[in-house]
PyMOL Python script that loads the backbone (N, CA, C, O; Angstrom):
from pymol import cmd

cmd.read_pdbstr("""\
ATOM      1  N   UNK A   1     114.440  78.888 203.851  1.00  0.00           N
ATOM      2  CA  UNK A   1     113.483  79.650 204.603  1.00  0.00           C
ATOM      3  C   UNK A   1     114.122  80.827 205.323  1.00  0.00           C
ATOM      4  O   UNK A   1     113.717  81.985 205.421  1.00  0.00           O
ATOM      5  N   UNK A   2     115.228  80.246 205.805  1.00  0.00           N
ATOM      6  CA  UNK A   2     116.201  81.575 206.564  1.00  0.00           C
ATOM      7  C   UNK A   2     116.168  82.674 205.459  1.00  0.00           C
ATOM      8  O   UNK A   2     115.525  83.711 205.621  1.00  0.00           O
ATOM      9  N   UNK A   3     116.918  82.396 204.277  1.00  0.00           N
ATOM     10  CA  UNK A   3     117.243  83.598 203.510  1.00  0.00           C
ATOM     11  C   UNK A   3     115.972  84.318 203.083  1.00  0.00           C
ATOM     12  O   UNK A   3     115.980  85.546 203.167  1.00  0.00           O
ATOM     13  N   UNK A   4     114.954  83.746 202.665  1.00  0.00           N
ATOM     14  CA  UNK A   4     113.338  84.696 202.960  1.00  0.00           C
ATOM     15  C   UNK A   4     113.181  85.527 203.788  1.00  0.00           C
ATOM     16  O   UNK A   4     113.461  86.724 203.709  1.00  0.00           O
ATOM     17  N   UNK A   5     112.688  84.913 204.713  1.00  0.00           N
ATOM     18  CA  UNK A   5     112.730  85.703 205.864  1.00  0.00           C
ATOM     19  C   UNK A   5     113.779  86.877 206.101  1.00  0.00           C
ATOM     20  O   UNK A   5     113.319  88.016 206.177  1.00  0.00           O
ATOM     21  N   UNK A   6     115.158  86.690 206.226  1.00  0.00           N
ATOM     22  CA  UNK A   6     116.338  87.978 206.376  1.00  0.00           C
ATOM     23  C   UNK A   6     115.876  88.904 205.035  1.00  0.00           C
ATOM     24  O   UNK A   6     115.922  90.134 205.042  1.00  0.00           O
ATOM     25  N   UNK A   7     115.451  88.141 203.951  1.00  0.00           N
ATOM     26  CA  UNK A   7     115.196  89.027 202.534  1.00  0.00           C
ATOM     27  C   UNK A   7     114.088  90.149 202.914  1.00  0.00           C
ATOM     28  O   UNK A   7     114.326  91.306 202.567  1.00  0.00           O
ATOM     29  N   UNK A   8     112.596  89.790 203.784  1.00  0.00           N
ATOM     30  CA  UNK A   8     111.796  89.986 203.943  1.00  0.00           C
ATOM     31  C   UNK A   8     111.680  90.838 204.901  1.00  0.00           C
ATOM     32  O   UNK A   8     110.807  91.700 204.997  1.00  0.00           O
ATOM     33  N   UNK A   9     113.161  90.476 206.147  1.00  0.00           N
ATOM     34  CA  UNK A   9     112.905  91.539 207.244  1.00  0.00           C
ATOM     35  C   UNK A   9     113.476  93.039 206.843  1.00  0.00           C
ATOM     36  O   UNK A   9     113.025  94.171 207.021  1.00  0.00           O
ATOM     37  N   UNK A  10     114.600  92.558 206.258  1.00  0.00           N
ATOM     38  CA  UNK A  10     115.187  93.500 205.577  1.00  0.00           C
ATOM     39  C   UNK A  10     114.638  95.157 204.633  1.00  0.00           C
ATOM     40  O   UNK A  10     114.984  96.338 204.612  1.00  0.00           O
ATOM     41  N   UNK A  11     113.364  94.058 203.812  1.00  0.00           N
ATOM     42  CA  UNK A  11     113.048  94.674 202.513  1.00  0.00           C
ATOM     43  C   UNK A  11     111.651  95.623 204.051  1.00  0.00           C
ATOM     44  O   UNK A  11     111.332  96.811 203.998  1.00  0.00           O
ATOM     45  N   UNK A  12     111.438  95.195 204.523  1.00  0.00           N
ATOM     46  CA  UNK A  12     110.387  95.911 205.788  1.00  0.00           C
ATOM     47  C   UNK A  12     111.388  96.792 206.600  1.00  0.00           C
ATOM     48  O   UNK A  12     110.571  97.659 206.910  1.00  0.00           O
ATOM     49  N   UNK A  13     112.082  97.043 206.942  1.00  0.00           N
ATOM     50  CA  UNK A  13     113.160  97.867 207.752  1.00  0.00           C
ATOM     51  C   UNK A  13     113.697  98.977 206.662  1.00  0.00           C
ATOM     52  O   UNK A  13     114.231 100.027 207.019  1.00  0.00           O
ATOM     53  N   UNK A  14     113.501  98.633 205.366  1.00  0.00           N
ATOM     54  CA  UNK A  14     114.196  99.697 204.575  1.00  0.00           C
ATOM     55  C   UNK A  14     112.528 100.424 204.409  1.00  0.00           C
ATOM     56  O   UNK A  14     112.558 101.628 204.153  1.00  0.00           O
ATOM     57  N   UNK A  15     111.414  99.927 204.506  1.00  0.00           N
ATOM     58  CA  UNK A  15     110.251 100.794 204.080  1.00  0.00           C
ATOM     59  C   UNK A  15     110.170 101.597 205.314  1.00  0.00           C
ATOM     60  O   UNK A  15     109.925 102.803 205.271  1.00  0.00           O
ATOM     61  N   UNK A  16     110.351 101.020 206.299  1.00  0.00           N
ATOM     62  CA  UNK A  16     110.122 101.795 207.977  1.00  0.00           C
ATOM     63  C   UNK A  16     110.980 102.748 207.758  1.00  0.00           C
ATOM     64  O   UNK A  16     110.401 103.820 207.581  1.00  0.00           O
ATOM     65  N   UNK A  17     112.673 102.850 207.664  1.00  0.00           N
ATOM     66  CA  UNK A  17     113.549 103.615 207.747  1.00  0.00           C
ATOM     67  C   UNK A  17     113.227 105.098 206.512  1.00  0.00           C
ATOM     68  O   UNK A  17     113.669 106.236 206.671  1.00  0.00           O
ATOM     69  N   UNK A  18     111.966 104.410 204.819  1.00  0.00           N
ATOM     70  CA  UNK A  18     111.653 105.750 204.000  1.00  0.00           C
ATOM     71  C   UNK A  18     110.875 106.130 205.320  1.00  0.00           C
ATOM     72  O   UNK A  18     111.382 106.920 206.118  1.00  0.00           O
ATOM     73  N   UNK A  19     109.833 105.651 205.507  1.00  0.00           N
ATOM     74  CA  UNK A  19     108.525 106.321 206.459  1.00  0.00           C
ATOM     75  C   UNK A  19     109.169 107.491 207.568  1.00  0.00           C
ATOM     76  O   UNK A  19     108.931 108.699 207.548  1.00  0.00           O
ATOM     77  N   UNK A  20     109.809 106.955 208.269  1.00  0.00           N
ATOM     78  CA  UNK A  20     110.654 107.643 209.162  1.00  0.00           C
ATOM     79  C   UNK A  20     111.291 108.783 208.964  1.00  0.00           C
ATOM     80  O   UNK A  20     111.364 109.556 209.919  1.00  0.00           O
ATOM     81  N   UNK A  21     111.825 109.110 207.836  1.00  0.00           N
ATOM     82  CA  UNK A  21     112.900 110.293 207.366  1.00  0.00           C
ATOM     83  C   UNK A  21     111.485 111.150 206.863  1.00  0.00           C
ATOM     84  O   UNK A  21     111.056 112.229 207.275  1.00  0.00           O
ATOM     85  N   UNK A  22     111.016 110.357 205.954  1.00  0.00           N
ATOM     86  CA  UNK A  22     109.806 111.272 205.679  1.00  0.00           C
ATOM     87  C   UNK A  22     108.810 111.903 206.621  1.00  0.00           C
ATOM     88  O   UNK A  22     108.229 112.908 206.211  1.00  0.00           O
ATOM     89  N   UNK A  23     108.632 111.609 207.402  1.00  0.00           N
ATOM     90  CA  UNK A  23     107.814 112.006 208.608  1.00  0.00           C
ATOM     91  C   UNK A  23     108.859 113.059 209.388  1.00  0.00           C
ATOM     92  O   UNK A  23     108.467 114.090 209.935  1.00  0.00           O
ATOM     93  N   UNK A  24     110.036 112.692 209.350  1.00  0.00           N
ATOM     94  CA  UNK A  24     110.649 113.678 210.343  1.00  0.00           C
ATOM     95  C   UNK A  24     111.349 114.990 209.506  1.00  0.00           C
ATOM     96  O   UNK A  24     111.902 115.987 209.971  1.00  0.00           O
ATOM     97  N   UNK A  25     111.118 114.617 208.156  1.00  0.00           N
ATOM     98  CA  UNK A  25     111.227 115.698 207.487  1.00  0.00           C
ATOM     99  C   UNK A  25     109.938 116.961 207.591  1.00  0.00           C
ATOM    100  O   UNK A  25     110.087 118.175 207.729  1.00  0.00           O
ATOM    101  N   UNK A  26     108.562 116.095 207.457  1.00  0.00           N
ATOM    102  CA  UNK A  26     107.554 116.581 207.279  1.00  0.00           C
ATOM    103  C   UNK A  26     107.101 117.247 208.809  1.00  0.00           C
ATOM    104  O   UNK A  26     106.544 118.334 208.960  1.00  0.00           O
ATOM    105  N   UNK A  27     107.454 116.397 209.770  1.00  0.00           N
ATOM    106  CA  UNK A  27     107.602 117.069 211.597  1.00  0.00           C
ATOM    107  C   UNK A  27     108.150 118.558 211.316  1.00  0.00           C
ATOM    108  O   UNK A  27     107.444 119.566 211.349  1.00  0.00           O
ATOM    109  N   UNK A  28     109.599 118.522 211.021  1.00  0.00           N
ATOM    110  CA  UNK A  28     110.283 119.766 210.947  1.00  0.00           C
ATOM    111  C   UNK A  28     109.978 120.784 210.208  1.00  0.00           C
ATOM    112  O   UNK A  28     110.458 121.903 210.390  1.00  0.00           O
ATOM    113  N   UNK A  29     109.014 120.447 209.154  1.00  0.00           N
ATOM    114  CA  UNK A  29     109.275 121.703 207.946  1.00  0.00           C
ATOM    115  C   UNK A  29     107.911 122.205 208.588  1.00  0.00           C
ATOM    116  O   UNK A  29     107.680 123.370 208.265  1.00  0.00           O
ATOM    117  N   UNK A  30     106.928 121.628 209.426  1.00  0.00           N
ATOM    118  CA  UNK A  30     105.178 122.013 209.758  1.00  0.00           C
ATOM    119  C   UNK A  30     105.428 123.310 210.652  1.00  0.00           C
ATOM    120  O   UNK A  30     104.542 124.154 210.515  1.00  0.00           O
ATOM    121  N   UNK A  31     105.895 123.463 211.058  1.00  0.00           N
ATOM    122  CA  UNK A  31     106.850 124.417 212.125  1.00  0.00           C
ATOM    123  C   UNK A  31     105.187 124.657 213.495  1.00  0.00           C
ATOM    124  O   UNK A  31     104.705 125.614 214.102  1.00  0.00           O
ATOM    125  N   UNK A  32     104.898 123.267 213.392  1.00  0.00           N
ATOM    126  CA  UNK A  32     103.456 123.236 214.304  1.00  0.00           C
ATOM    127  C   UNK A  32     104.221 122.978 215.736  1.00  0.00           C
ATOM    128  O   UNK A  32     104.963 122.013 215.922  1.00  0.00           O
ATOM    129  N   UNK A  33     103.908 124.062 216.798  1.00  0.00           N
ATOM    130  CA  UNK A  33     104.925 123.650 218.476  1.00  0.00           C
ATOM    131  C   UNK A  33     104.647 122.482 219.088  1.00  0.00           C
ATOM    132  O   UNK A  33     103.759 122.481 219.941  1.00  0.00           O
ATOM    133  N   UNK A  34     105.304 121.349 218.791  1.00  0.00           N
ATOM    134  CA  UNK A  34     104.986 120.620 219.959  1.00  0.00           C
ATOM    135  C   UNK A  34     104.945 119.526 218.891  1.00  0.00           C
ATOM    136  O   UNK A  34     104.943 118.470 219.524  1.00  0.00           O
ATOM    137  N   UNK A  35     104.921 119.329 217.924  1.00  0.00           N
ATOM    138  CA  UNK A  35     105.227 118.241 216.790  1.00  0.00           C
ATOM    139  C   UNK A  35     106.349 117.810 216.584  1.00  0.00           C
ATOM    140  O   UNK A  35     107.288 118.551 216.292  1.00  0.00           O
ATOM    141  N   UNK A  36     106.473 116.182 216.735  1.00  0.00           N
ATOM    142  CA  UNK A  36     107.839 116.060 216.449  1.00  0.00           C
ATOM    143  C   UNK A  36     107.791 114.326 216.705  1.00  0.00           C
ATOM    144  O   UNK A  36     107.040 113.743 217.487  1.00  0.00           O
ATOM    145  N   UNK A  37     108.827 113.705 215.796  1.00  0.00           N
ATOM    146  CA  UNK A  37     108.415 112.260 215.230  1.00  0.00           C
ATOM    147  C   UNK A  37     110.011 112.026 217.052  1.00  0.00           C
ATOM    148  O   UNK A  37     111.216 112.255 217.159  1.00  0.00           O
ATOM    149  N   UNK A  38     108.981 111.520 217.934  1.00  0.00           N
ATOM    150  CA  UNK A  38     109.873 111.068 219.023  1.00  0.00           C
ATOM    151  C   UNK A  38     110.702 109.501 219.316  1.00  0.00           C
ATOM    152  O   UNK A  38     111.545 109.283 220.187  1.00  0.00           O
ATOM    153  N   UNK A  39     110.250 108.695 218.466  1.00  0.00           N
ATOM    154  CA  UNK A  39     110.704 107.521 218.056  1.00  0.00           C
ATOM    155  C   UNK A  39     110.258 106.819 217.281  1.00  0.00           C
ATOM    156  O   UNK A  39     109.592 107.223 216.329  1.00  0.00           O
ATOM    157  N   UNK A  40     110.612 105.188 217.589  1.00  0.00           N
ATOM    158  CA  UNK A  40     110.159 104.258 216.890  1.00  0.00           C
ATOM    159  C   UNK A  40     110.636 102.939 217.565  1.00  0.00           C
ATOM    160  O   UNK A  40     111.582 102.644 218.294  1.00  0.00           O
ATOM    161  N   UNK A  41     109.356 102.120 216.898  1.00  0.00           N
ATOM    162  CA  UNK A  41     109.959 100.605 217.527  1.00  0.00           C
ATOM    163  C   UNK A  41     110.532  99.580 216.105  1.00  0.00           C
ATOM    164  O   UNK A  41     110.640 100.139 215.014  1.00  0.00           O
ATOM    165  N   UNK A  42     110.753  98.604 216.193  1.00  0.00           N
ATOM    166  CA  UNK A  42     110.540  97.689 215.241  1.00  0.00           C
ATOM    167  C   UNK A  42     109.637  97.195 214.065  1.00  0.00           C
ATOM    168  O   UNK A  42     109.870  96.317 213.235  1.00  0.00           O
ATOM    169  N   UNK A  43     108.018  98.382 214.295  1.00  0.00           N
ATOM    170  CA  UNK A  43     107.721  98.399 213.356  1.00  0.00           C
ATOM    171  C   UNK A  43     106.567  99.698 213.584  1.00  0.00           C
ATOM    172  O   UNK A  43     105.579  99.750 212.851  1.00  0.00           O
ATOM    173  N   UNK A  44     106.749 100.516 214.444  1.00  0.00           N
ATOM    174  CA  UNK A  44     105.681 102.004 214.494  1.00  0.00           C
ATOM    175  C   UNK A  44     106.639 102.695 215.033  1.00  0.00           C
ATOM    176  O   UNK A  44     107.563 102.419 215.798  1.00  0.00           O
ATOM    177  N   UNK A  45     106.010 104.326 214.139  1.00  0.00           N
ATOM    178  CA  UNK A  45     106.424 105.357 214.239  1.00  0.00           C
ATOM    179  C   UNK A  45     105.743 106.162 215.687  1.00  0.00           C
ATOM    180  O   UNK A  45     104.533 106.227 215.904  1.00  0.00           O
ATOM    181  N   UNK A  46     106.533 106.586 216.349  1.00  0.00           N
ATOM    182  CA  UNK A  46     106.052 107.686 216.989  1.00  0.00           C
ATOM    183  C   UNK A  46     105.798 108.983 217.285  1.00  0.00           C
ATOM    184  O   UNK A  46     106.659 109.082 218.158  1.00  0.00           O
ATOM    185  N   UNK A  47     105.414 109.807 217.258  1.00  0.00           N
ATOM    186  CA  UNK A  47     104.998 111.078 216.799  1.00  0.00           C
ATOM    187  C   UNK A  47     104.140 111.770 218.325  1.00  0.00           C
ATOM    188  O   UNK A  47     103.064 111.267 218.647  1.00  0.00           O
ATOM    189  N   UNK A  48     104.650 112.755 219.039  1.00  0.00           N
ATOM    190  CA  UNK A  48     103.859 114.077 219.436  1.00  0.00           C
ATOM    191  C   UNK A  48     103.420 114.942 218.632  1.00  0.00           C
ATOM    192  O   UNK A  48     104.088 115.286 217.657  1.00  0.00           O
ATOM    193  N   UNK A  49     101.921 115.570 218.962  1.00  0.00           N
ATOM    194  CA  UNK A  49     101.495 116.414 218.489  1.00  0.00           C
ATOM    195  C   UNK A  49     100.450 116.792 219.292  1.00  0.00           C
ATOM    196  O   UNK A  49      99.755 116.053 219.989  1.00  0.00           O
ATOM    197  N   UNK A  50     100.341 118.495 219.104  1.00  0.00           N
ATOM    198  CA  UNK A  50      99.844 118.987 219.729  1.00  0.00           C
ATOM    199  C   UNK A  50      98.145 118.621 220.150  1.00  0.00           C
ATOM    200  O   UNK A  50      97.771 118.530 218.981  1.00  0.00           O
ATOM    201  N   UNK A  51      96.817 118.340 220.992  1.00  0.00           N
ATOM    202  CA  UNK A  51      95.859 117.987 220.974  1.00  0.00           C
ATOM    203  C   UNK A  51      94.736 118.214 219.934  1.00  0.00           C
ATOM    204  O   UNK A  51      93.790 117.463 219.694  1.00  0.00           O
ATOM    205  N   UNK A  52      95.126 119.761 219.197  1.00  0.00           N
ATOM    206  CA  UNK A  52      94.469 120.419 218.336  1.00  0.00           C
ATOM    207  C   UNK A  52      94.844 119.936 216.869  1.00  0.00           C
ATOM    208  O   UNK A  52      94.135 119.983 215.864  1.00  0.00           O
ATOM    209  N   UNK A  53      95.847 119.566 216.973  1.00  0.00           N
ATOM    210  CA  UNK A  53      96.392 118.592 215.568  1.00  0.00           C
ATOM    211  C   UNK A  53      96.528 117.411 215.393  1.00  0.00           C
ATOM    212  O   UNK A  53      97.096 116.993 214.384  1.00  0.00           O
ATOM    213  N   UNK A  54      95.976 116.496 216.456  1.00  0.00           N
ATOM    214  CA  UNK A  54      95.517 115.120 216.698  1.00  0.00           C
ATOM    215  C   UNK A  54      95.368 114.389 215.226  1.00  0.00           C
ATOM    216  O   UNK A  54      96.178 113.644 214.675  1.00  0.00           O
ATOM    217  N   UNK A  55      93.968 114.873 214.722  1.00  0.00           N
ATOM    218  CA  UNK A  55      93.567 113.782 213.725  1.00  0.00           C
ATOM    219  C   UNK A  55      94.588 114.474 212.299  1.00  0.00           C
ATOM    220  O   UNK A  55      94.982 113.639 211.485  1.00  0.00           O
ATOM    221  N   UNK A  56      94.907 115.722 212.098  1.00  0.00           N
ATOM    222  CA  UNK A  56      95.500 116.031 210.945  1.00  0.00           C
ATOM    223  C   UNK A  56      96.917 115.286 210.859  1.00  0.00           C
ATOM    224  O   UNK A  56      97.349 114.739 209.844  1.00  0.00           O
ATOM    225  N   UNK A  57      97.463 115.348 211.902  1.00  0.00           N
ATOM    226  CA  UNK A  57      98.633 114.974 212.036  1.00  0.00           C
ATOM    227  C   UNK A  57      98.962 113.138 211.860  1.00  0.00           C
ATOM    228  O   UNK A  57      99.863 112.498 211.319  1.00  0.00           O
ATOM    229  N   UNK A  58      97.939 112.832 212.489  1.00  0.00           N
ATOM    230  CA  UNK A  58      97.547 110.781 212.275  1.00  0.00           C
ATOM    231  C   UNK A  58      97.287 110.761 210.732  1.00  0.00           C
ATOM    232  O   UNK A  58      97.816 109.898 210.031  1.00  0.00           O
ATOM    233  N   UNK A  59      96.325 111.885 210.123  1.00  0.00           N
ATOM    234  CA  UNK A  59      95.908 111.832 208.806  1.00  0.00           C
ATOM    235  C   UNK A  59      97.408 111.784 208.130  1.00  0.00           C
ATOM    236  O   UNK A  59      97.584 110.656 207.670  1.00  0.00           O
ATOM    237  N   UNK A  60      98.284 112.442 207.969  1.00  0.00           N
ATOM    238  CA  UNK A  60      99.159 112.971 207.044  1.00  0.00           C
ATOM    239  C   UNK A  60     100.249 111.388 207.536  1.00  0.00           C
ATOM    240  O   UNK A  60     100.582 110.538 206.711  1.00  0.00           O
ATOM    241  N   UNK A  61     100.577 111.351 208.843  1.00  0.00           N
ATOM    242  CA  UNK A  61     101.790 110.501 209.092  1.00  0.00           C
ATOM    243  C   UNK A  61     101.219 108.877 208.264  1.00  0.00           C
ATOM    244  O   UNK A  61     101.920 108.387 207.379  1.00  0.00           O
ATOM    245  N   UNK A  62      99.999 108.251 208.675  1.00  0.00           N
ATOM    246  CA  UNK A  62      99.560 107.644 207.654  1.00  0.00           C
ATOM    247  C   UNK A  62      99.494 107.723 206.566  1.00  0.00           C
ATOM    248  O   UNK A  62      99.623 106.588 206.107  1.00  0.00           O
ATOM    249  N   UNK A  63      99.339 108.546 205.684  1.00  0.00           N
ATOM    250  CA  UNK A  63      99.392 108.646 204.594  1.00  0.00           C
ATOM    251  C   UNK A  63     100.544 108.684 204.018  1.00  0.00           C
ATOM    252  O   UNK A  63     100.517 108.173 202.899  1.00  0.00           O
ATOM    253  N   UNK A  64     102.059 109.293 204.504  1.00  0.00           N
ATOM    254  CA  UNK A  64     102.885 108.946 204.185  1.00  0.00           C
ATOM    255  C   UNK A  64     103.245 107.483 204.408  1.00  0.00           C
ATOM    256  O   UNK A  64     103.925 106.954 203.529  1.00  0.00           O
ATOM    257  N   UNK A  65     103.015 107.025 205.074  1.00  0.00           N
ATOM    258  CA  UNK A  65     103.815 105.398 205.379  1.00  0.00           C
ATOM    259  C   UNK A  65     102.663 104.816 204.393  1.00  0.00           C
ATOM    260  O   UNK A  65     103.391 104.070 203.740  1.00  0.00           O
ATOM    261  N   UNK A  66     101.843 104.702 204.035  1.00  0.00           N
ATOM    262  CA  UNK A  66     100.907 104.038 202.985  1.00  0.00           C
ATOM    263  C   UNK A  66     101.613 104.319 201.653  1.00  0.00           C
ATOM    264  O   UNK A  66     101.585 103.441 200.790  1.00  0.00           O
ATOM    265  N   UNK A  67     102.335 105.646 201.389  1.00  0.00           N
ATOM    266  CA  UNK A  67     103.051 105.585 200.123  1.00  0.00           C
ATOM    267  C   UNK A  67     103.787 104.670 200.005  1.00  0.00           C
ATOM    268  O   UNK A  67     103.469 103.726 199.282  1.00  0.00           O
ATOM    269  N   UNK A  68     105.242 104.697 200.836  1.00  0.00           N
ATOM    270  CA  UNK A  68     106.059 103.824 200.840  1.00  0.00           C
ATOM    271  C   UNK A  68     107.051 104.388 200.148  1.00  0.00           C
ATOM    272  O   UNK A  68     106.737 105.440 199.591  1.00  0.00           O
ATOM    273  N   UNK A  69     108.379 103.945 199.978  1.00  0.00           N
ATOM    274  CA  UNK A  69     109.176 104.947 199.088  1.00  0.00           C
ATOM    275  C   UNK A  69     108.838 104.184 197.683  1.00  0.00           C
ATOM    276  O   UNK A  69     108.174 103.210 197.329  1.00  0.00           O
ATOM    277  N   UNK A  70     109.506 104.980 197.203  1.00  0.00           N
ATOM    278  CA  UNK A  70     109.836 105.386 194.994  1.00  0.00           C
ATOM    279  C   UNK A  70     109.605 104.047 194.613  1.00  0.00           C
ATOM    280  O   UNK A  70     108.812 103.663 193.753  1.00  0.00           O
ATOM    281  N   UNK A  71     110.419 103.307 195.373  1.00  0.00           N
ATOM    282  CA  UNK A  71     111.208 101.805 194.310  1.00  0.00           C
ATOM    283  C   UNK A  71     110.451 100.615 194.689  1.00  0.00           C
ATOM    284  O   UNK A  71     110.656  99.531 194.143  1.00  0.00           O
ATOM    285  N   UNK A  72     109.281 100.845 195.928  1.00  0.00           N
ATOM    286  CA  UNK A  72     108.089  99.867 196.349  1.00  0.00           C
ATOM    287  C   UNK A  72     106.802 100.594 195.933  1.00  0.00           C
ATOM    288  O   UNK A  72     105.819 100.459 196.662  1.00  0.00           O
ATOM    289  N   UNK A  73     106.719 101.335 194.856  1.00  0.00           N
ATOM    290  CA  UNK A  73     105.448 102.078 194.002  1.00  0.00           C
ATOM    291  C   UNK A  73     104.498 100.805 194.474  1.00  0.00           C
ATOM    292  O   UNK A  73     103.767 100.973 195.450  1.00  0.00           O
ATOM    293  N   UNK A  74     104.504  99.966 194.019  1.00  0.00           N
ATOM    294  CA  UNK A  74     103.597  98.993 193.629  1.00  0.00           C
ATOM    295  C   UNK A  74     102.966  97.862 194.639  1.00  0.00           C
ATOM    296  O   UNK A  74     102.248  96.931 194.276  1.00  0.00           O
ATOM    297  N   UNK A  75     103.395  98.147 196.019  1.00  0.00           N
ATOM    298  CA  UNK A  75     103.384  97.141 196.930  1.00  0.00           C
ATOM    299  C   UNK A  75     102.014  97.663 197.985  1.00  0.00           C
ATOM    300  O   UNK A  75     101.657  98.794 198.314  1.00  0.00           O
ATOM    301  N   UNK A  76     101.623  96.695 198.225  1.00  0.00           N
ATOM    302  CA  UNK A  76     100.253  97.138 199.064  1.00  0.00           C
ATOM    303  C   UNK A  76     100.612  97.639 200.066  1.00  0.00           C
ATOM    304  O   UNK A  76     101.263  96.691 200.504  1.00  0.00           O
ATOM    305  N   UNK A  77     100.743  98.682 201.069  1.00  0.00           N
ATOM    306  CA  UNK A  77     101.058  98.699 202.587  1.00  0.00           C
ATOM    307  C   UNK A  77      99.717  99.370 203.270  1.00  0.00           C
ATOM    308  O   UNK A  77      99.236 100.377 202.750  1.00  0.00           O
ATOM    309  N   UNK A  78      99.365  99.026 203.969  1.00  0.00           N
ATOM    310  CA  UNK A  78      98.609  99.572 204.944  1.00  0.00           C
ATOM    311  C   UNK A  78      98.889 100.055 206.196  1.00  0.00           C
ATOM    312  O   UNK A  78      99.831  99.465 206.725  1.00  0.00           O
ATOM    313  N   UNK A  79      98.612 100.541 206.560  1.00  0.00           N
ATOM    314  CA  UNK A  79      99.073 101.329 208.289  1.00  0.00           C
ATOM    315  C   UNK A  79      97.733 101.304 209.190  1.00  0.00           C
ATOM    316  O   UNK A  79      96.656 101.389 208.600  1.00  0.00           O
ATOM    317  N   UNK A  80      97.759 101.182 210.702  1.00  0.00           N
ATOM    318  CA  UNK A  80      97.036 100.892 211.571  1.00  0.00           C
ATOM    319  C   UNK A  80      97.523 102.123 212.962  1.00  0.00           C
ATOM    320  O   UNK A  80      98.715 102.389 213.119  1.00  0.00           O
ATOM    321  N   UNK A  81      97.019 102.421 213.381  1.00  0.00           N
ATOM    322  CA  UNK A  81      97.411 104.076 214.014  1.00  0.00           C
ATOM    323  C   UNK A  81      96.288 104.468 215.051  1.00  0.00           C
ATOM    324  O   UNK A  81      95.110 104.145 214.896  1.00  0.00           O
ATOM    325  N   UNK A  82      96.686 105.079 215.951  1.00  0.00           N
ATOM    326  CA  UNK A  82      95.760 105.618 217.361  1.00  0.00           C
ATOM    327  C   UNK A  82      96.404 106.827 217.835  1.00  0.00           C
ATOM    328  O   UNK A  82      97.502 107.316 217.571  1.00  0.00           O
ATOM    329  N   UNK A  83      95.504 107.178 218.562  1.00  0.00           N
ATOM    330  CA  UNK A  83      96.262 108.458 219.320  1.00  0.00           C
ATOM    331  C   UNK A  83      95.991 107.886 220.553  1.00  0.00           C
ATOM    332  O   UNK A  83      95.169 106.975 220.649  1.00  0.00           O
ATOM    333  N   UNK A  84      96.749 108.436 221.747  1.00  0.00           N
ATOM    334  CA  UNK A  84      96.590 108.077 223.207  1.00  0.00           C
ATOM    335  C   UNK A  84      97.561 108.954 223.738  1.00  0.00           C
ATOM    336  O   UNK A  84      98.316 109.672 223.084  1.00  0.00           O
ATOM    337  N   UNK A  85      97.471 108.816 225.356  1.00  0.00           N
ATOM    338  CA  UNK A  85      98.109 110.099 225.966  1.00  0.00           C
ATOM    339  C   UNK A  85      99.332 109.081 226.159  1.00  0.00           C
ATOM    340  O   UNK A  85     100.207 109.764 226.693  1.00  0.00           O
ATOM    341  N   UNK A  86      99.661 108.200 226.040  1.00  0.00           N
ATOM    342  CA  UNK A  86     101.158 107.764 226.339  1.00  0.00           C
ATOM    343  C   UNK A  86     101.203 106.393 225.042  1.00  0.00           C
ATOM    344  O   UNK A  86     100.398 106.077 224.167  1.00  0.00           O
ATOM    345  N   UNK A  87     102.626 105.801 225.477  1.00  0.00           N
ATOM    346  CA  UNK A  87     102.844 105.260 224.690  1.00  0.00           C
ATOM    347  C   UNK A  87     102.083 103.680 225.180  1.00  0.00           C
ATOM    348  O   UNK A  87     101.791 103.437 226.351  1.00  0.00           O
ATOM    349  N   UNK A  88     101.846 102.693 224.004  1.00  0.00           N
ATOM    350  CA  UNK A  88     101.500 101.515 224.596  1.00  0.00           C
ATOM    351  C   UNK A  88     101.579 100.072 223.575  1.00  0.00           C
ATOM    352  O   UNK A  88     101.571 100.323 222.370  1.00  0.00           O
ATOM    353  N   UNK A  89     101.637  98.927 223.876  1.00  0.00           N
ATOM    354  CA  UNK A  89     102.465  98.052 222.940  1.00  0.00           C
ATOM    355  C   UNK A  89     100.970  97.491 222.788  1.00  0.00           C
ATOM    356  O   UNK A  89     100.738  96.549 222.030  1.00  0.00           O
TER     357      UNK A  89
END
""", "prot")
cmd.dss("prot")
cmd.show_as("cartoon", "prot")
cmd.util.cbc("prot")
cmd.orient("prot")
């Protein structure tokens, strides 16, 4: 059961870590002021963006983490996402 699980946390930390690069690639290249992927926890991304780019910006960062990278083509992921004026668990 141990080795599942480490297999499992693992194989989830390498999809967070595509999501992540991809988003902060996609932060940097938008050249939108005030956008910018400001952290992360153990399993959500965090992201500023400006008030006027609210839903485009939730639109796109979801949609990347729903891809998933190259070599998990085939794996269901879903993402769950809000906007709010601060951060909250």
């Amino acid at each position: 059961g141990l080795l599942a699980e480490n297999v499992c946390q693992a194989t989830c930390a390498d999809i967070l870590t595509s999501a992540l690069m991809e988003v902060d690639a996609w932060c940097m290249g938008e050249h939108i002021s005030g956008l910018q992927l400001v952290g992360h926890t153990h399993d959500e991304l965090i992201v500023e963006a400006p008030d006027d780019q609210l839903i485009c910006v939730k639109d796109k960062v979801e949609a990347i983490m729903r891809a998933g990278p190259e070599w998990a083509a085939d794996l269901p992921l879903d993402v769950e996402s809000w906007i709010g004026g601060y951060y909250r668990k």
